[in-house]
TIZALO-70834 format. One line per 8 residues: number of its first residue (from 1); their letters; for each residue y, x, z of C-alpha. Coordinates in nm, 3 decimals, decimal comma. Example, Ala and Ser with C-alpha at 12.3 -4.5 7.8 and 13.67 -1.06 7.14 Angstrom:
2
1> AS> -0,450 1,230 0,780  -0,106 1,367 0,714
//
This chain:
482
1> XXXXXXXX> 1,178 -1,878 7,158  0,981 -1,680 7,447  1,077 -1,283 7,517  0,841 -1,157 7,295  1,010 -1,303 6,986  1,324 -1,139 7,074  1,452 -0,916 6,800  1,499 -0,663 6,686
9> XXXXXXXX> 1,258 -0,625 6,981  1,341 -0,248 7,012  1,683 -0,324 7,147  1,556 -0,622 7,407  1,284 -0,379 7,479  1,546 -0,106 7,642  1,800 -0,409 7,726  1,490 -0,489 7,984
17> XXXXXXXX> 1,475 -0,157 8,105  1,800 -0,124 8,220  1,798 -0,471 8,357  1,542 -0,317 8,648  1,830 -0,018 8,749  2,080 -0,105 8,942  2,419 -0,005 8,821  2,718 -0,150 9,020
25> XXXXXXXX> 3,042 0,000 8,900  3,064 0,349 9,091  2,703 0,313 9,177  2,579 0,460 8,871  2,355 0,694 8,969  2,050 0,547 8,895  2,127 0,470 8,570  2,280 0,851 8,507
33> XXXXXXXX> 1,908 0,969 8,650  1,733 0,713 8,363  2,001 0,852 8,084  1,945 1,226 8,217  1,549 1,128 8,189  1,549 0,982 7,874  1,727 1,206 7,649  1,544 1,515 7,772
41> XXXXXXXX> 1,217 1,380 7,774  1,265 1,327 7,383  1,409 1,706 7,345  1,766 1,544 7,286  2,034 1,765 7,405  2,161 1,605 7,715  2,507 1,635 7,920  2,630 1,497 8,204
49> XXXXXXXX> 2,987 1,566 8,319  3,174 1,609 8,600  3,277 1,209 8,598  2,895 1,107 8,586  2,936 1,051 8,187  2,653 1,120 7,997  2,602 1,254 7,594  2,284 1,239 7,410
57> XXXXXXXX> 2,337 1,456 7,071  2,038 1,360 6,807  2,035 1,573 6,488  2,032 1,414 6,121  1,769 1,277 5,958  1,641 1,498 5,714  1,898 1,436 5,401  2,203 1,339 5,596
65> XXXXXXXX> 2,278 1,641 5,780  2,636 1,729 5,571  2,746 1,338 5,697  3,027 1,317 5,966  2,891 1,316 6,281  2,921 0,942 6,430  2,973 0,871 6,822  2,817 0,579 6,916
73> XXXXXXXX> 2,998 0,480 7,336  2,911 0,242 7,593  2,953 0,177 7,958  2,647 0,216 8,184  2,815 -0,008 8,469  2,832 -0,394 8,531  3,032 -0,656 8,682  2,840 -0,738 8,964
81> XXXXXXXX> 2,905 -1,166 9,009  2,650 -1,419 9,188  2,647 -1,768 9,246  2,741 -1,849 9,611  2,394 -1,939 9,757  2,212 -1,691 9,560  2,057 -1,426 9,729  2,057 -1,095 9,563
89> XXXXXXXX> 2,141 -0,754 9,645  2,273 -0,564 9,334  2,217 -0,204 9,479  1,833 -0,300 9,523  1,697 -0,588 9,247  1,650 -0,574 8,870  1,814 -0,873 8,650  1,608 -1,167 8,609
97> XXXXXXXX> 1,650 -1,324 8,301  1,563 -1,611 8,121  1,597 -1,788 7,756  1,773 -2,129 7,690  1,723 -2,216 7,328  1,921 -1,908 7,130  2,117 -1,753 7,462  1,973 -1,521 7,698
105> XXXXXXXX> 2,091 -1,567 8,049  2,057 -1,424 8,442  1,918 -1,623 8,691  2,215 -1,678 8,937  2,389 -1,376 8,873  2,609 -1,200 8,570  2,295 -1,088 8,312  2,489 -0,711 8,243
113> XXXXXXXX> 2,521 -0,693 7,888  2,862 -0,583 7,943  2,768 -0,364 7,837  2,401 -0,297 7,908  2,374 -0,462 7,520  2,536 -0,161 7,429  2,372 0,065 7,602  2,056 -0,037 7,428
121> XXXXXXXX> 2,123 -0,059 7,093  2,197 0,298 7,145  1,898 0,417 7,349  1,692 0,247 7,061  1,827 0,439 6,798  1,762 0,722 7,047  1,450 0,673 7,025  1,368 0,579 6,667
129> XXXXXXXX> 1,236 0,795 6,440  1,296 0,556 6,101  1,654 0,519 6,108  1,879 0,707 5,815  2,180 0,874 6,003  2,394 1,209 6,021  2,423 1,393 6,318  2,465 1,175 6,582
137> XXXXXXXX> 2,632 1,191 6,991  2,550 0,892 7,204  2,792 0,830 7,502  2,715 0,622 7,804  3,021 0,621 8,026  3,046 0,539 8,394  3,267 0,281 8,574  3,498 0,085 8,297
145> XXXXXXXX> 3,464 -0,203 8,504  3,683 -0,128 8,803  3,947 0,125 8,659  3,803 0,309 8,359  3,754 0,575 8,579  3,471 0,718 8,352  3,677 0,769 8,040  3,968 0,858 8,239
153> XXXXXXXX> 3,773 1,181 8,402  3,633 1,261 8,067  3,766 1,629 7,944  3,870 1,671 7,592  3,596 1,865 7,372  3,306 1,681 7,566  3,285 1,470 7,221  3,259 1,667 6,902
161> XXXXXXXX> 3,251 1,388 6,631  3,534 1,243 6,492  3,430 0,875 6,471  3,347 0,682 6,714  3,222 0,295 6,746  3,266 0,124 7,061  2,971 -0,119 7,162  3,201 -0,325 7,395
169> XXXXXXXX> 3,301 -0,616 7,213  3,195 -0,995 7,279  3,245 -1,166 6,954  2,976 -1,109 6,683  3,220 -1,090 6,324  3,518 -0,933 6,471  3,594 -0,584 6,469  3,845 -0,472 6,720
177> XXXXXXXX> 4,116 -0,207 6,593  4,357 -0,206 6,900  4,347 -0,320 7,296  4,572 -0,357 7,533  4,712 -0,142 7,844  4,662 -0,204 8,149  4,755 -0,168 8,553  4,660 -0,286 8,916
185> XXXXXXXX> 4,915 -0,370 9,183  4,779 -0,432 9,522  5,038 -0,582 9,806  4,898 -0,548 10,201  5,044 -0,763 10,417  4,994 -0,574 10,764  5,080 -0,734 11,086  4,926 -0,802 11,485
193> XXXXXXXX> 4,797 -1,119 11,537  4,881 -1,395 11,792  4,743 -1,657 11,993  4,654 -2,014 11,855  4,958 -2,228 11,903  4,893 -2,503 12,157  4,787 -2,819 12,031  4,758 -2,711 11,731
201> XXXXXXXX> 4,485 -2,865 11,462  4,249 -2,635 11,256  4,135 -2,666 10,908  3,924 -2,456 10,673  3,939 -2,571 10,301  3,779 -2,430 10,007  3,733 -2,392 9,631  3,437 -2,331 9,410
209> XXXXXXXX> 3,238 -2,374 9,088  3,526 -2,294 8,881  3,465 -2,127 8,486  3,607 -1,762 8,592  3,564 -1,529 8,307  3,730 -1,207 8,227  4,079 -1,191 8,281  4,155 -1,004 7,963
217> XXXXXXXX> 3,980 -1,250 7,681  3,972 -1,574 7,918  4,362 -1,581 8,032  4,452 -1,805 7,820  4,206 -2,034 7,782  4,364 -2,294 8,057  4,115 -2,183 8,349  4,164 -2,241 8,670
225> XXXXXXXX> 4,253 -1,950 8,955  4,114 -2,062 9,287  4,371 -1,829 9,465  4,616 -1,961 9,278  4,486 -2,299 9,323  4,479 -2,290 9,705  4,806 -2,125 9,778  4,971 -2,429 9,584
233> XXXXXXXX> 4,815 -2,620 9,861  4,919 -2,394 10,102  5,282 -2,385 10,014  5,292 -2,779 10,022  5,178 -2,779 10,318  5,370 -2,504 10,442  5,666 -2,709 10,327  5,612 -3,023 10,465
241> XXXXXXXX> 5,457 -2,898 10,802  5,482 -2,575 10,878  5,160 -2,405 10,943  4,996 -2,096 11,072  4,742 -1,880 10,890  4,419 -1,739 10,989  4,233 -1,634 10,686  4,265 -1,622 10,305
249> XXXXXXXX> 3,986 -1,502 10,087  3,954 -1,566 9,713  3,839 -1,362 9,422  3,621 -0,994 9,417  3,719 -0,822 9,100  4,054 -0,708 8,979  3,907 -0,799 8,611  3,752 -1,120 8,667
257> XXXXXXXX> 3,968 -1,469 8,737  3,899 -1,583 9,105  3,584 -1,865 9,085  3,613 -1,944 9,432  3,774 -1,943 9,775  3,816 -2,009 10,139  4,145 -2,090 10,385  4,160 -2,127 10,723
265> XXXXXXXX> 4,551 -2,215 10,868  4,654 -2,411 11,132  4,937 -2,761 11,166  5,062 -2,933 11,436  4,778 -3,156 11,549  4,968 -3,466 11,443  5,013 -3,364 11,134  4,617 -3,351 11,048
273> XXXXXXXX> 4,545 -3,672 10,952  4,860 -3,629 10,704  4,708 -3,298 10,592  4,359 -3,401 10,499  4,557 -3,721 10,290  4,746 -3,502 10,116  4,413 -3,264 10,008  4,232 -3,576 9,874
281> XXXXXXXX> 4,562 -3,627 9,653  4,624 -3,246 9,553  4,269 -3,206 9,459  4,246 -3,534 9,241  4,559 -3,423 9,047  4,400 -3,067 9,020  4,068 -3,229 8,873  4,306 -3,437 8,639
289> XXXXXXXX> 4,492 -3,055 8,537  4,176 -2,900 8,478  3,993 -3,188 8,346  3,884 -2,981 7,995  3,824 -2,635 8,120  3,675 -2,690 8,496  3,399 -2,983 8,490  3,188 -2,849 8,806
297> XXXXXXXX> 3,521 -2,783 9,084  3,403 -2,823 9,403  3,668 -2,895 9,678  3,609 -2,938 10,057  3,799 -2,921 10,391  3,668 -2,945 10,700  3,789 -2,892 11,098  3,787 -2,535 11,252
305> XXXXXXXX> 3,768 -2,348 11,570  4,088 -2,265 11,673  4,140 -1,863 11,608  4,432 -1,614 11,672  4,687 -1,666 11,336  4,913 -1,483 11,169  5,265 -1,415 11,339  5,474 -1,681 11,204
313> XXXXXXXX> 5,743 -1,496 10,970  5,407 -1,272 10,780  5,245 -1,625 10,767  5,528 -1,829 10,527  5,562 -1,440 10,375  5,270 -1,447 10,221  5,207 -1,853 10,138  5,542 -1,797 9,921
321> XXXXXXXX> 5,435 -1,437 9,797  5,114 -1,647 9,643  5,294 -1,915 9,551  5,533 -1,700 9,374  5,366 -1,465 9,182  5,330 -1,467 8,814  4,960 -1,574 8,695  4,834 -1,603 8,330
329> XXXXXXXX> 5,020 -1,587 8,016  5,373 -1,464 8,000  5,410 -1,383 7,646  5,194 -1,381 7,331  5,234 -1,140 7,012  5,537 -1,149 6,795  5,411 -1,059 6,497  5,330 -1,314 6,292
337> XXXXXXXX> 4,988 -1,188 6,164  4,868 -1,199 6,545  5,081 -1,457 6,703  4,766 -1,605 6,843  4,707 -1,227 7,045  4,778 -1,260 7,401  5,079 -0,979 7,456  5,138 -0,960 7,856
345> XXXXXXXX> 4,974 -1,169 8,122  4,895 -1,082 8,461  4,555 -1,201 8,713  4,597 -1,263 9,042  4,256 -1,126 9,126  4,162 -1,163 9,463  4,285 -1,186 9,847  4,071 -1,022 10,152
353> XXXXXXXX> 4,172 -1,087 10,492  4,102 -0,813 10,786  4,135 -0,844 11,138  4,468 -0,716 11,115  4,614 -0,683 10,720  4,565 -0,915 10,417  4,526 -0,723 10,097  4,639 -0,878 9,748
361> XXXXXXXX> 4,516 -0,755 9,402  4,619 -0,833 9,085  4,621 -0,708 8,729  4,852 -0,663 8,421  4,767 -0,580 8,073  4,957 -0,594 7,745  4,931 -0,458 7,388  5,328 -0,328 7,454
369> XXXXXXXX> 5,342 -0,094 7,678  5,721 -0,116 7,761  5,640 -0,500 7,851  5,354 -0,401 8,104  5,559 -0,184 8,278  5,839 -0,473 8,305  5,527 -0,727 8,410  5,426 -0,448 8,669
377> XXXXXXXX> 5,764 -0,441 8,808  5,794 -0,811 8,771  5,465 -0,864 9,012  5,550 -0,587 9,240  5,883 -0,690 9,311  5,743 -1,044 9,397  5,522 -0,835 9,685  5,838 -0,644 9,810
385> XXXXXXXX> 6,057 -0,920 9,895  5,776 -1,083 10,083  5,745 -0,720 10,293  5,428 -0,592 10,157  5,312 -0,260 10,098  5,315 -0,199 9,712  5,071 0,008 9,555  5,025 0,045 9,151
393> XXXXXXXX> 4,777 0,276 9,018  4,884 0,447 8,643  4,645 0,265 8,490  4,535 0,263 8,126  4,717 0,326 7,770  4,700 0,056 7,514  4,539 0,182 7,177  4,740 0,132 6,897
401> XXXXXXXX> 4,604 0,018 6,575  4,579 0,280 6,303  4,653 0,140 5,923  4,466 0,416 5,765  4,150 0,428 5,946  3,847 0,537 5,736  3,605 0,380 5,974  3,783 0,027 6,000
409> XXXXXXXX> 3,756 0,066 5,609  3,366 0,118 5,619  3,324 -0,102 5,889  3,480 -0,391 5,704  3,286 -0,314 5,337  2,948 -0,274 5,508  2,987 -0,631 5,692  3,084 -0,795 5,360
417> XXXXXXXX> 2,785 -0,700 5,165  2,572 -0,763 5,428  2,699 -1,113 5,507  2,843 -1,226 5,198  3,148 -1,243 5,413  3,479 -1,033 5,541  3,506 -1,012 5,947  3,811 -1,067 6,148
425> XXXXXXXX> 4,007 -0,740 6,200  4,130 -0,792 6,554  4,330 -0,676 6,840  4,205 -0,784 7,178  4,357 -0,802 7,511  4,150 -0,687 7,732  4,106 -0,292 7,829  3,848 -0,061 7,599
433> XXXXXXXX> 3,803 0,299 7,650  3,912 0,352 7,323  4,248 0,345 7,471  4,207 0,631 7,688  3,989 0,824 7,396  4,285 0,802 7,204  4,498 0,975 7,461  4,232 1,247 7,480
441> XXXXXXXX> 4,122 1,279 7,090  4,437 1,186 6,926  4,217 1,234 6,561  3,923 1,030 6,713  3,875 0,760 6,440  3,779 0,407 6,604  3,630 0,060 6,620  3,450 -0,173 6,852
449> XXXXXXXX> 3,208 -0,465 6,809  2,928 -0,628 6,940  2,736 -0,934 6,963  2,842 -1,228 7,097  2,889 -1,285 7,442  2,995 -1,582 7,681  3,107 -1,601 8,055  3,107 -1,265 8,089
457> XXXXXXXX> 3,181 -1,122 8,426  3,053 -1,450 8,555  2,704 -1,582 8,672  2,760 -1,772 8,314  2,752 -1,482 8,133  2,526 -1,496 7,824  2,371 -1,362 7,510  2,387 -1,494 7,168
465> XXXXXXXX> 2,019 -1,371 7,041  2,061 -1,386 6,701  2,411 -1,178 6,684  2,224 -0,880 6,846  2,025 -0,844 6,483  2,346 -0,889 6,307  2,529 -0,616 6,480  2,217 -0,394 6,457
473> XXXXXXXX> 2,205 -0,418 6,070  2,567 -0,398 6,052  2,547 -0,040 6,279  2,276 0,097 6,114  2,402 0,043 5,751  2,747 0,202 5,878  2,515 0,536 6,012  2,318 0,562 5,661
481> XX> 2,631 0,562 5,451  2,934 0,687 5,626
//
């Protein structure tokens, strides 16, 4: 298969597009100028709003113009991931993409179709003029990536229909019905630093090549954390030792399951050649852990420079604050129907060291949102008994699933007589708009699919080909007879 057998090649066609405009998550703009562009220069009614959201109304078809009016939503921003030695600059250069057999794939970087993918199915209906469908409003919000913050700033009213799909979903045959909630708690560790200790020995060790993946759908799918994986070594060593720290850096985004990561501490200098012993045996047995999930682990220590460390009580602070901290799956769903739904897990998402602070983020979700305020308190609490400075943002509402939704119903009966099949009605948890839409437009009927995606907020993230046809014929059956 080359690119010009991708279909429906309308869809790939805009996919493309947007694969030249940068969009970082807050660095929409760009892509806000394209969506401004293209609705108006098709005499589309187009809105943006005070958040950087943007609405494209297009009127019926001739025929359809008593249907319900159908909102069609997407995010215009991306996770923004690379491989380590590849050199790219996501404010400046356009995807490059590539085919391998029925996937479509980036080139040493995350390929954006979360949710790019979604953005195009809906700017080619946008511009179609031979597809049956009522009045339509598509909606192309900013910054879901890193807090939602679109949706969130989005005013009631700035929607009109009372439908809505969500294009956000990874797994072609499932229609989503509910997600889960959702918070951030960052810890900073602030203190002055100190002089090397004399005689001391310096080490820097690191992590990478690990799976990653999103922390919502990939938690518990038995992946490594390479922050997590590093402070185990830390603490060991900690215990056995004693040591000083210099530097701990793991992980960029509060949604994405730390692929790699750096340390730099300090032991007594005869305690090295014990040290670098006791790495070779921590890292087989962490190979032997992760033997299914995390093929390509890359571990390697090497001497350092000496460097000013961490005063000596913030030091073992922190090593047990990492140690400590809940990471991954704390409880699943009790209901029997979804007993194999995630309920409440938590990400330890990254660590950045400064000159003169070390700043901790992680991130909680759950379907119940009585148990992600308890899993909040849980990971905060962690941070205040090592003498951090606690900060939790409000976060995001879980959307419940409603039993008597007409477009769930639709949904399900167009699927089946396309595919000769019923789809999965699902919960997922991860964090959708939807969630905060509900909050907003309490009426709002909702779903959410999409093709099938892998690796997402990843350099692995991919494309199933075919899926993107399936979800097209699916959609546009749903618009001519809703």
């Amino acid at each position: 298969m080359n690119k010009n057998e991708l279909k429906p090649a309308r869809v790939f066609e805009q996919f493309a597009k947007i694969n030249e405009i940068p969009r970082p998550s807050k660095h929409e703009e760009q892509m806000i100028e394209y969506l401004k562009s293209f609705g108006e220069s098709r005499g589309l009614e187009t809105l943006v709003d005070e958040t950087g959201n943007v609405i494209i109304r297009k009127p019926a078809t001739p025929g359809y113009e008593n249907k319900e009016t159908i909102i069609l939503q997407s995010h215009m921003d991306m996770v923004c991931e690379k491989l380590v030695d590849v050199d790219f600059d996501f404010n400046k250069d356009a995807i490059q993409t590539y085919i391998d057999g029925e996937w479509l794939c980036a080139k040493g970087t995350t390929l954006g179709a979360d949710d790019g993918i979604g953005c195009a199915i809906e700017l080619a209906i946008l511009d179609s003029d031979d597809i049956e469908h009522g009045p339509l409003e598509c909606v192309f919000t900013r910054d879901e990536e890193t807090g939602l913050t679109g949706a969130e700033g989005m005013k009631s009213g700035f929607m009109k229909g009372d439908m809505l799909i969500n294009l956000d979903s990874e797994d072609e045959g499932q229609i989503f019905v509910s997600c889960a909630g959702g918070r951030n708690t960052t810890a900073i560790f602030h203190f002055e630093r100190e002089a090397a200790p004399e005689g001391w020995f310096f080490v820097k060790a690191s992590l990478k090549g690990l799976t990653g993946g999103h922390s919502g759908d990939d938690i518990n799918k038995k992946r490594a954390n390479a922050l997590k994986v590093l402070a185990r070594f830390l603490y060991q060593t900690q215990e056995r030792y004693g040591l000083r720290l210099v530097s701990f850096n793991a992980g960029k985004l509060h949604n994405a399951i730390p692929r790699d990561g750096i340390i730099v501490f300090g032991v007594p200098f005869d305690k090295k050649e014990d040290v670098r012993v006791d790495w070779n045996v921590f890292t087989s047995l962490v190979e032997e852990e992760y033997h299914v999930t995390e093929k390509n682990m890359q571990f390697d220590m090497e001497s350092a420079d000496a460097a000013p460390v961490l005063p000596q009580d913030v030091s073992t602070r922190i090593v047990q604050a990492l140690q400590a901290v809940d990471n991954g799956v704390f409880a699943m769903c009790q209901d029997e129907e979804i007993s194999w739904l995630v309920e409440t897990s938590n990400n330890v998402a990254s660590v950045e060291t400064k000159e003169n602070e070390i700043k901790v983020v992680a991130s909680q979700r759950s379907n119940v949102m009585s148990a992600l305020d308890n899993q909040a308190a849980t990971i905060k609490a962690v941070f205040q008994l090592a003498g951090a400075e606690v900060v939790q943002g409000e976060g995001y509402p879980a959307w419940k699933m409603n039993p008597n939704s007409k477009m769930t119903a639709l949904a399900v009966e167009s699927y089946k007589k396309l595919f000769g099949k019923a789809p999965k009605v699902l919960g997922i948890h991860a964090g959708l708009e939807c969630g905060l839409f509900s909050e907003k437009y309490p009426n709002l009927d909702m779903v959410s699919f999409g093709p099938t995606l892998r690796g997402v907020h990843s350099p692995d993230e991919r494309l199933l080909i075919p899926t993107v046809q399936m979800v097209w014929d699916h959609l546009l059956d749903i618009l001519k007879n809703v």
